[in-house]
C-alpha positions as CSV (number, residue, x, y, z in Angstrom):
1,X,15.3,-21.0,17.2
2,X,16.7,-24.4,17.0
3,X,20.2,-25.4,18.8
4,X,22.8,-25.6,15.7
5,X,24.5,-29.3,15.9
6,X,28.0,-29.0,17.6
7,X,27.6,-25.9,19.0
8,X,28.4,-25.8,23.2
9,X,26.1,-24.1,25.1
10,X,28.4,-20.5,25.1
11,X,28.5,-20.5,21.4
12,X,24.7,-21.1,21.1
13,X,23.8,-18.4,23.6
14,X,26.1,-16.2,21.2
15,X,24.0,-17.4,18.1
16,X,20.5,-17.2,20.0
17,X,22.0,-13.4,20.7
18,X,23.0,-12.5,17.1
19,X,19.8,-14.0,16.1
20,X,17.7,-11.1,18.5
21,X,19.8,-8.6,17.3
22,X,18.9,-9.7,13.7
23,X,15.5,-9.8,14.0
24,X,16.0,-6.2,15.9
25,X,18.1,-4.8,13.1
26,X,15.6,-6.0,10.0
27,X,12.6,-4.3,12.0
28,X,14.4,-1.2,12.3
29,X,17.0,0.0,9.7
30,X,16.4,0.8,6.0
31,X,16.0,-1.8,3.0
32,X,19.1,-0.3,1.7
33,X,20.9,-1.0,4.9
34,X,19.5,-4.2,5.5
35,X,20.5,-5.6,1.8
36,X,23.8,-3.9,2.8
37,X,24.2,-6.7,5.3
38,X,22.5,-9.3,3.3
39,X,25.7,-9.0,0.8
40,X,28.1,-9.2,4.1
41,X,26.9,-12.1,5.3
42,X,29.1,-14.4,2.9
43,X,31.8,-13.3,5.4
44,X,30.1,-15.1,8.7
45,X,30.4,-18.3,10.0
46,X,27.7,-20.4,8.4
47,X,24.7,-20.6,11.3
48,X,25.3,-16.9,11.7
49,X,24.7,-16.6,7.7
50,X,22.0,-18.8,7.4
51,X,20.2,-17.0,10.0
52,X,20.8,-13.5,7.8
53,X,19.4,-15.8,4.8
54,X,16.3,-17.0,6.2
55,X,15.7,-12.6,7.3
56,X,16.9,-11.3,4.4
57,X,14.1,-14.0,2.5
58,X,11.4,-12.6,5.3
59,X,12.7,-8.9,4.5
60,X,11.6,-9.5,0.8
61,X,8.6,-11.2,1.4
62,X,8.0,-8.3,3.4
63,X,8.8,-5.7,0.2
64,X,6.9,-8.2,-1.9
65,X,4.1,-7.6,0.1
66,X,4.2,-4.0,0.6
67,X,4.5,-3.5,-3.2
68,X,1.4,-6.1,-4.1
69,X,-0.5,-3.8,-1.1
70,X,0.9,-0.5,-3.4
71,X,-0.4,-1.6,-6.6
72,X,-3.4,-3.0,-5.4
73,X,-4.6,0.4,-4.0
74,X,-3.5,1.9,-7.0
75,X,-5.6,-0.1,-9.6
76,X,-8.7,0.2,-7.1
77,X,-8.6,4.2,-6.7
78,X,-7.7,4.2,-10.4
79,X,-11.5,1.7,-10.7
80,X,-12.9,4.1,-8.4
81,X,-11.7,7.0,-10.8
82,X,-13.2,5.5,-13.7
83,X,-17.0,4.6,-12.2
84,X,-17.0,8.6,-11.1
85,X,-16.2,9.5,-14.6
86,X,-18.4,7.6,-16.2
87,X,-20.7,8.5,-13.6
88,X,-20.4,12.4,-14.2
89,X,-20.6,11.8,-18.0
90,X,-24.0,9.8,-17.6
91,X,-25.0,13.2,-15.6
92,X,-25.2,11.9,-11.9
93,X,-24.7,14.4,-9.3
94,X,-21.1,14.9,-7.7
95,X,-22.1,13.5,-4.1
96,X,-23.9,10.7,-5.6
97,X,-20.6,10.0,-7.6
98,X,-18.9,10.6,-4.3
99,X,-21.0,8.2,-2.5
100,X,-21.3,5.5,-4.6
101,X,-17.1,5.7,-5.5
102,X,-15.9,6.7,-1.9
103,X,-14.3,9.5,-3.1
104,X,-14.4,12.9,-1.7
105,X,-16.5,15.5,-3.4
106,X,-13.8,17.3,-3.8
107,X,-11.7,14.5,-5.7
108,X,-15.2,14.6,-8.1
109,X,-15.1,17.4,-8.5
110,X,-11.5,17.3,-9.9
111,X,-12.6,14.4,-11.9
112,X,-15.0,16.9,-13.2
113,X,-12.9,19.7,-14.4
114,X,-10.5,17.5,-15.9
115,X,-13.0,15.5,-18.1
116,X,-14.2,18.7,-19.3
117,X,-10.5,20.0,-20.2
């Protein structure tokens, strides 16, 4: 990380430290405990709190992420679970549903049985 103007060299070894330890912490604890931390930070001296900014923004880009990931294979296995029903209702065989899908026969054949309900 860069030096932080008219810091000596003891108080930027302490800053490079904290820094570490940041980027340990965010890796490591909960989101919960990490936003717990994010709302402390108003209470540190400002390079210490600008470091916790610039984390806490790569700790939601990282949720960001995970949830665009979540949704993403959500609406494709939901896809997939459409083609194998319309699939089954067009009369194709369950491992040719399976096959072309990528679902298990076994998730075709639930397909099955709860189309038929």
């Amino acid at each position: 990380m860069q030096d932080c103007d008219g810091l000596d060299n003891h108080s930027q070894q302490w800053l490079d430290f904290i820094q570490m330890l940041i980027r340990y912490v965010s890796s490591t604890v909960s989101e919960d405990a990490m936003e717990h931390l994010m709302a402390e930070r108003c209470q540190l001296p400002v390079p210490i709190g600008e470091t916790l900014m610039t984390y806490e923004e790569c700790v939601l880009a990282r949720g960001e992420a995970k949830g665009e990931a979540r949704g993403e294979a959500r609406g494709e296995a939901k896809k997939s679970q459409q083609i194998a029903l319309n699939l089954l209702k067009e009369g194709a065989e369950e491992a040719f549903v399976g096959k072309v899908t990528g679902l298990s026969l076994e998730q075709v054949r639930e397909l099955r049985v709860t189309r038929s309900d």
